[in-house]
N, C-alpha and C positions, 0 to 999 in steps of 0.2 A: 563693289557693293559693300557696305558699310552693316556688319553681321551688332548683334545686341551685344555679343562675347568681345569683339572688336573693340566693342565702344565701352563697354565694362573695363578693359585692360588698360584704356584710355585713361577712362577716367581714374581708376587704382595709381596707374603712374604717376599722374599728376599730385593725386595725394599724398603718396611718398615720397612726392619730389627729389625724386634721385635723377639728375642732369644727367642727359647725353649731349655730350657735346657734340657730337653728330646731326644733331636737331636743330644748333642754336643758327637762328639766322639774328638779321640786322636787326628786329622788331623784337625780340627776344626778351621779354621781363626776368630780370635777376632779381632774387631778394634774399638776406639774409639767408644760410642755413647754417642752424649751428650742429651740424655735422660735418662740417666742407674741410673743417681744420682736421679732424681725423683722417679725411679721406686723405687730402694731402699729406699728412705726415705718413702715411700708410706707403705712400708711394716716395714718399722717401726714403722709406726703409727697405722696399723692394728694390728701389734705383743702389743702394748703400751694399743691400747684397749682393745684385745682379753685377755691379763693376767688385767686390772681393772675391765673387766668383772668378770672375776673368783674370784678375792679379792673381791667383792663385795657378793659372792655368799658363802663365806668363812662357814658364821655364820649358813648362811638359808640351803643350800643345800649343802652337801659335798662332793653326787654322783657327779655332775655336775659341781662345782668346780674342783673335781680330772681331769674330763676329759677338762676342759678347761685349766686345766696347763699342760696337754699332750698335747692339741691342741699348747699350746704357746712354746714347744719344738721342735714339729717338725714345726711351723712356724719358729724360730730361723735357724734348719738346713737347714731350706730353703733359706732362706736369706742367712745363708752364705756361702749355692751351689752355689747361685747365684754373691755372691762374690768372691770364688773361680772360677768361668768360666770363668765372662766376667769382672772382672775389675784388679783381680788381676795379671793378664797377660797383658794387658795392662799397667801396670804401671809397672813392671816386662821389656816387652819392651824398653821402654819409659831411664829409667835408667839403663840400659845394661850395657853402656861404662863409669861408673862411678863405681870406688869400693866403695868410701863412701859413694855415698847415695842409693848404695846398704845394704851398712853395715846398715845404718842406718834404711833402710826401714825393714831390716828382723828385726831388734829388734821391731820396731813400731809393726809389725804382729806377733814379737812371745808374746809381752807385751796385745797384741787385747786378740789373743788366748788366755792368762790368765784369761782374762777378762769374756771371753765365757766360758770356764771352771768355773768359782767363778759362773756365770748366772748359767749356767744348773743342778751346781751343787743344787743351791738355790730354781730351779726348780723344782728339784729330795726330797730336805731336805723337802721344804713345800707342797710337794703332798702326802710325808711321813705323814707329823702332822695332816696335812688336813684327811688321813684316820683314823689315830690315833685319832681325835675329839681332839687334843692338837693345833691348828694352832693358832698364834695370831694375830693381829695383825702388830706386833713387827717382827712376821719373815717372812711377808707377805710383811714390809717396808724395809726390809734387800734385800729382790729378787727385788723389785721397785728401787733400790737403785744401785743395780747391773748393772740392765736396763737401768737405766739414763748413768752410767758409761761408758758402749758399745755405747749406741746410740750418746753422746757429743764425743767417742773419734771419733766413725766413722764420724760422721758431720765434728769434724772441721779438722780432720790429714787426714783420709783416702780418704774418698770421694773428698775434694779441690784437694789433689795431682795428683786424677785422672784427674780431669778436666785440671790441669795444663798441666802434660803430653798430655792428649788430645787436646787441644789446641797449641800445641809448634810442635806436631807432630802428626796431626788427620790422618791421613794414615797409623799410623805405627799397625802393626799386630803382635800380639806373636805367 
């Protein structure tokens, strides 16, 4: 049964449009928010803690370490759920009617993705060594190094484009 409070909180959500990704099915209207780029970067500062936390914990603690570099994987896939939902469709919109910088944008996303892939994969090598009591330093600055990689390319190509698009056309919906 469907209460008036129910349908108030309904509706308040929708106005503040703060995405759950938990909601979005296939039908799903995306459209510009120009909050999305903070929330992302938010979560890259969390994901940038959450793995300094665990390199710090390298030496001392290894249980803990292990699960802190699982924590900073599926933070990763979360982030780029949430990249996949709500911006990459937008921007996907946005440039429709253009093949080039169509062309251009899937190579930027398939050059990301590699990117993501070298991370997760660094993710997976140094949770390896970290069980193994083999972790160093060295390959603790190779997964940090990764990170920085992902988080400058999405700062200054990904995330601006979005805004551009959003801006030029904040109505438009994928």
């Amino acid at each position: 049964m469907v209460t008036f409070t129910g349908a108030l909180r309904a509706v308040e959500k929708l106005l503040r449009h703060e995405p759950d990704d938990a909601s979005v099915g296939l039908h799903t209207v995306v459209r510009f928010d120009p909050a999305l780029q903070r929330r992302l970067l938010a979560q890259h500062d969390a994901l940038n803690a959450r793995f300094s936390e665990a390199v710090a914990r390298v030496g001392n603690d290894g249980a803990s370490a292990c699960q802190a570099i699982r924590e900073c994987a599926t933070q990763l896939h979360r982030l780029r759920r949430t990249e996949a939902v709500w911006l990459y469709p937008v921007i996907a919109a946005g440039i429709d009617n253009d093949a080039a910088a169509r062309r251009q944008f899937m190579q930027l996303r398939i050059a990301l993705l590699s990117n993501v892939r070298v991370l997760l994969r660094g993710f997976d090598e140094l949770w390896r060594a970290i069980k193994d009591g083999s972790a160093t330093q060295e390959d603790a600055g190779q997964v940090a190094t990764a990170l920085a990689v992902f988080l400058r390319r999405c700062a200054s190509e990904i995330y601006p484009l979005y805004d551009v698009i959003g801006t030029l056309h904040p109505q438009r919906a994928a």
